[in-house]
ZADOLUM-385699 format. One record per residue (C-alpha): residue in three letters; x negated, y, z. Coordinates in steps of 0.02 Angstrom, whole numbers, padded with zeros to 5 digits, always signed. Layout:
REM ZADOLUM-385699
ALAXYZ ...
***
This chain:
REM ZADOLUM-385699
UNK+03646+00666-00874 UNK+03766+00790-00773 UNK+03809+00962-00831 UNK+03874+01101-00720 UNK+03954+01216-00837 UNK+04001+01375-00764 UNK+04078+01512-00891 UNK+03976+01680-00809 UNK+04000+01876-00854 UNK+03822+01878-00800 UNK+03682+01765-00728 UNK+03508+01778-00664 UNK+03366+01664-00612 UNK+03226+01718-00510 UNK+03048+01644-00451 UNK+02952+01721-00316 UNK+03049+01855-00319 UNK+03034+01901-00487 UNK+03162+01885-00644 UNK+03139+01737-00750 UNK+03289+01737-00835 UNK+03447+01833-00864 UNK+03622+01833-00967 UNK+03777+01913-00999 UNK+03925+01825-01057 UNK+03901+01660-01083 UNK+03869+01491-00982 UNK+03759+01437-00857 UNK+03734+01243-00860 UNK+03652+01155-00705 UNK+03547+00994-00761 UNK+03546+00839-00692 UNK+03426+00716-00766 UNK+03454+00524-00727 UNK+03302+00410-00783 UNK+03408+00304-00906 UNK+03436+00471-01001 UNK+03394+00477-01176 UNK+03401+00575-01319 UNK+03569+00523-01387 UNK+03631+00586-01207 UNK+03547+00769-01245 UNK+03619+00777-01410 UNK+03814+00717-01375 UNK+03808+00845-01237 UNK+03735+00986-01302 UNK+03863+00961-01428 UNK+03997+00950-01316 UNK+03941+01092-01229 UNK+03908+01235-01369 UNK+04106+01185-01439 UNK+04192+01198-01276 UNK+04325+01311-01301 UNK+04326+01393-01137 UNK+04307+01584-01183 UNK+04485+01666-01186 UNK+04549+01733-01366 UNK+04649+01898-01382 UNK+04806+01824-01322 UNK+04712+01778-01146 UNK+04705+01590-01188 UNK+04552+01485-01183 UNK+04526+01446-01354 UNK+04362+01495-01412 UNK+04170+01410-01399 UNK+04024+01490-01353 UNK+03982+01538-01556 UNK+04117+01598-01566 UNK+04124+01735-01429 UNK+03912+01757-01473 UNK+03885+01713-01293 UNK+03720+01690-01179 UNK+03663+01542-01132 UNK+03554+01507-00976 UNK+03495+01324-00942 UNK+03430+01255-00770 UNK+03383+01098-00700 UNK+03455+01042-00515 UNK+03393+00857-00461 UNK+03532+00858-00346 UNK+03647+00835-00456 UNK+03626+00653-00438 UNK+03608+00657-00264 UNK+03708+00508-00169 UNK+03781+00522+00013 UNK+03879+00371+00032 UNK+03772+00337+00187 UNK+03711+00468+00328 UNK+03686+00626+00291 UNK+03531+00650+00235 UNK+03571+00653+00020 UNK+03489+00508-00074 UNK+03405+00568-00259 UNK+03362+00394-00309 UNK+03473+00397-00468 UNK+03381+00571-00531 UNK+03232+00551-00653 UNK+03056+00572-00574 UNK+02987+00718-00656 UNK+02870+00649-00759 UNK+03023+00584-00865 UNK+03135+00706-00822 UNK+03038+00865-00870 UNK+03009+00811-01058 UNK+03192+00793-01058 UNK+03246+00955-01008 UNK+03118+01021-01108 UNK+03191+00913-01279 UNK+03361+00987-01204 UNK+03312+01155-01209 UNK+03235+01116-01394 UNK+03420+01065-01453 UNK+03518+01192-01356 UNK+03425+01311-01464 UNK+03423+01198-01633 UNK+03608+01195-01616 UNK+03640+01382-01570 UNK+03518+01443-01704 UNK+03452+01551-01581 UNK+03351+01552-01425 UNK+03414+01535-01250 UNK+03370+01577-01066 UNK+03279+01446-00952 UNK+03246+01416-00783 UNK+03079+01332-00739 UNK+03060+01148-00734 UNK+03014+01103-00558 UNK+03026+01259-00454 UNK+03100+01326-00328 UNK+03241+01461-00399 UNK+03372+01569-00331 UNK+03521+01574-00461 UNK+03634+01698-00440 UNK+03792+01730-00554 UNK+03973+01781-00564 UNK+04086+01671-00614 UNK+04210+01703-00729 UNK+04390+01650-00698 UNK+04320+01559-00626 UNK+04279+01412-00728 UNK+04190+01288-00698 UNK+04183+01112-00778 UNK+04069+00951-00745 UNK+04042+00837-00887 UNK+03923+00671-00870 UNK+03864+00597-01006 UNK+03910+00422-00906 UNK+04089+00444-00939 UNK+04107+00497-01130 UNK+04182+00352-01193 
***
């Protein structure tokens, strides 16, 4: 499982030219699914995500987590995450999960994200096609995959 993690002052997800989702402050996380992704992936990285301390404190540093600054969260899922382009150019997706495994996924992601928060959350929507727009703050943006935690 990848994870874009972008810290945003605002964020916005539309579908057919309508709003589906917006935020303020807070993150926007891009979601790769892989098919060997499990359940112990969606909880170590929703985790990992919600106690990132990536929001700046008074003194300007970044040194507080998403609780702690009561941000937004905003949660979509991007197939090409996983995309491979060792050869040509045309990008391979083998590696993501076919949707019929990855959609449950996001969807037990989604479940957690709010679980953990205590709270609910904004979503893109599973399969379709989305314009995000957002402004990055900082900007920061960080890449974690759940391949490489240990």
């Amino acid at each position: 499982m990848i994870a874009v993690i972008q810290r945003v002052s605002r964020a916005e997800v539309r579908i057919d030219s309508q709003v589906a989702a917006t935020i303020g402050k807070g993150l926007l996380i891009l979601l790769g699914i892989e098919g060997a992704d499990g359940k112990e992936d969606i909880q170590w990285l929703v985790r990992k995500i919600i106690a990132l301390r990536i929001f700046n404190d008074t003194a300007g540093v970044m040194n507080l987590s998403l609780c702690e600054v009561a941000g937004d969260l905003l949660v979509v899922s991007q197939f090409t995450l996983h995309a491979s382009t060792k050869k040509g150019n045309r990008p391979s997706y083998i590696k993501a999960a076919k949707p019929e495994v990855a959609e449950p996924l996001y969807e037990c992601f989604l479940k957690e994200c709010r679980e953990t928060l205590g709270r609910d959350i904004a979503q893109g929507k599973f399969g379709a096609d989305m314009q995000v727009s957002l402004v990055n703050d900082g900007p920061v943006t960080i890449i974690i995959d759940t391949k490489d935690k240990k």
